[in-house]
N, C-alpha and C positions, 0 to 999 in steps of 0.2 A: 481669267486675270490672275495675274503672280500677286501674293499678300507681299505686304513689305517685310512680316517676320520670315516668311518662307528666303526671301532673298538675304536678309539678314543671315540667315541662318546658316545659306549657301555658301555665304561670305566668310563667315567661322570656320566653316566645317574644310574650309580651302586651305588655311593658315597651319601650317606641321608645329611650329614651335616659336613662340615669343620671348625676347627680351626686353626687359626697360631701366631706362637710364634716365637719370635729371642732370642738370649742369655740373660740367666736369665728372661726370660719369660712365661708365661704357655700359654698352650692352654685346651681349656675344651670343650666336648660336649656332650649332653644327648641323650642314643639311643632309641630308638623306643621304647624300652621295658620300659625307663627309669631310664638305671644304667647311673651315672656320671661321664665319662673317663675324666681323665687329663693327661697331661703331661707338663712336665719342663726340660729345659735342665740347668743344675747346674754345676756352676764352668768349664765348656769348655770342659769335660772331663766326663760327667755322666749325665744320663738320668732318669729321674724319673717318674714312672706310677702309677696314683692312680686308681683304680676303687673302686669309690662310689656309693652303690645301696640308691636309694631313695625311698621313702615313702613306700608302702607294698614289692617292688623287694627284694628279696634276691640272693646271689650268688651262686650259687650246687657246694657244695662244694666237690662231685664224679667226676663230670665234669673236675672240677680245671678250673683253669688259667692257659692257653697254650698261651706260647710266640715261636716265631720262625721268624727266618728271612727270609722277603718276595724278594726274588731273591738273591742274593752277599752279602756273611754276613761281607765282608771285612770291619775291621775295629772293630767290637765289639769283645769286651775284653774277655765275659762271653759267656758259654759253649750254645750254642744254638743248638735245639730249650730247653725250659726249662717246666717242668708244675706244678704247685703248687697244692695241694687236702689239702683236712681236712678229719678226719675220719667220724666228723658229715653232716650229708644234706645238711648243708649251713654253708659259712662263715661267722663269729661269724659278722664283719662291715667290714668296708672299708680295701683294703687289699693293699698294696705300694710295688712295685717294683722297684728297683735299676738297669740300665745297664751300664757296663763302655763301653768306646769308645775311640779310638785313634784319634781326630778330625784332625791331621795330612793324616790318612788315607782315609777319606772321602771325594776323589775327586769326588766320582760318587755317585749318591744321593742312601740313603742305608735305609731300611724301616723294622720295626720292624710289622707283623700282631700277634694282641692279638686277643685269642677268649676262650669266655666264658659262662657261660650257664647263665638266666637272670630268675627265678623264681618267681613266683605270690603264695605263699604258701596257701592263703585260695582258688583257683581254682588248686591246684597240676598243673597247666600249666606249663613249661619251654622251652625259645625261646634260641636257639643258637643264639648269637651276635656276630659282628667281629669288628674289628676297626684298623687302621692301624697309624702307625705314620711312620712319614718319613722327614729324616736329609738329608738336602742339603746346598749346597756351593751358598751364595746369591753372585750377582754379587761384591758387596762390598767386598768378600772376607768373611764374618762373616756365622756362622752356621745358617740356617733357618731350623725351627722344624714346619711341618704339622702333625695336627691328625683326620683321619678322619672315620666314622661309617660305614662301608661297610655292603651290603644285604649277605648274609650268600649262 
C-alpha cells in the first residue's frame, strides 16, 4: 500500500516551477521548453491566461490550447474543458485566455490544467507542456492564485 506522504511527495516532486499571485496580481513562469505562462486574476470575478512563446518556441497551432478543469469545475462560468486551434502550424504570438468564475463558489480550491504543444520550428521538434493554475481560499478570506509547470 502507497503511504499518503510517499504520494504527496510524487506530487511535488512532478511540479518544475511555481508562481503565486493574490488579487490583482499575476504570476508567470517559464516552461522547460521556454513558453511564458501567466496568470492574473482580474476584478474578483475573472481569470486571465497568457501563453507567451519566447525566443525561437512557437505554439502548434493543430495541437491548440486545451484548457480543462483539473478535478471539480465548480464555480467556473465557462463551458469547460475548452481548446483553441488555428488553421496554420503555429500561433501567429502570444495567445490570452479569459475564464469567469463565481469567487463566491470557490470554497474548495478549484484548478484550471492548460496544455499545449511548445515547438522549435528550425528542429520540427515539438514538446507537450502542461501547466496548471489553481484558485484558493487564503486564510484571510481573499482569492490566492497558483500557477504551476507540470511534467506532461
Amino acid at each position: 500500500m502507497i503511504s499518503r506522504a510517499v504520494l504527496l511527495l510524487a506530487g511535488v516532486l512532478s511540479v518544475t516551477h511555481v508562481g503565486v499571485a493574490q488579487a490583482d496580481e499575476a504570476a508567470m513562469l517559464i516552461t522547460p521548453a521556454g513558453v511564458d505562462v501567466r496568470a492574473h486574476l482580474e476584478g474578483g470575478d475573472n481569470l486571465v491566461i497568457t501563453i507567451l512563446p519566447t525566443m525561437d518556441v512557437k505554439l502548434n497551432g493543430q495541437l491548440g490550447i486545451g484548457v480543462k478543469a483539473n478535478g471539480a469545475s465548480d464555480g467556473w462560468q465557462d463551458t469547460l474543458p475548452s481548446l483553441l486551434m488555428v488553421d496554420g502550424d503555429y500561433f501567429d504570438g502570444p495567445v490570452l485566455q479569459e475564464f469567469a468564475f463565481d469567487a463566491e463558489a470557490m470554497d474548495m480550491p478549484s484548478a484550471l490544467l492548460i496544455t499545449f504543444g511548445a515547438c522549435l520550428p528550425a528542429s520540427g521538434v515539438c514538446i507537450l507542456e502542461e501547466a496548471e493554475v489553481t484558485l484558493a481560499r487564503e486564510t484571510d478570506g481573499s482569492l490566492g492564485l497558483t500557477l504551476a509547470a507540470l511534467e506532461p
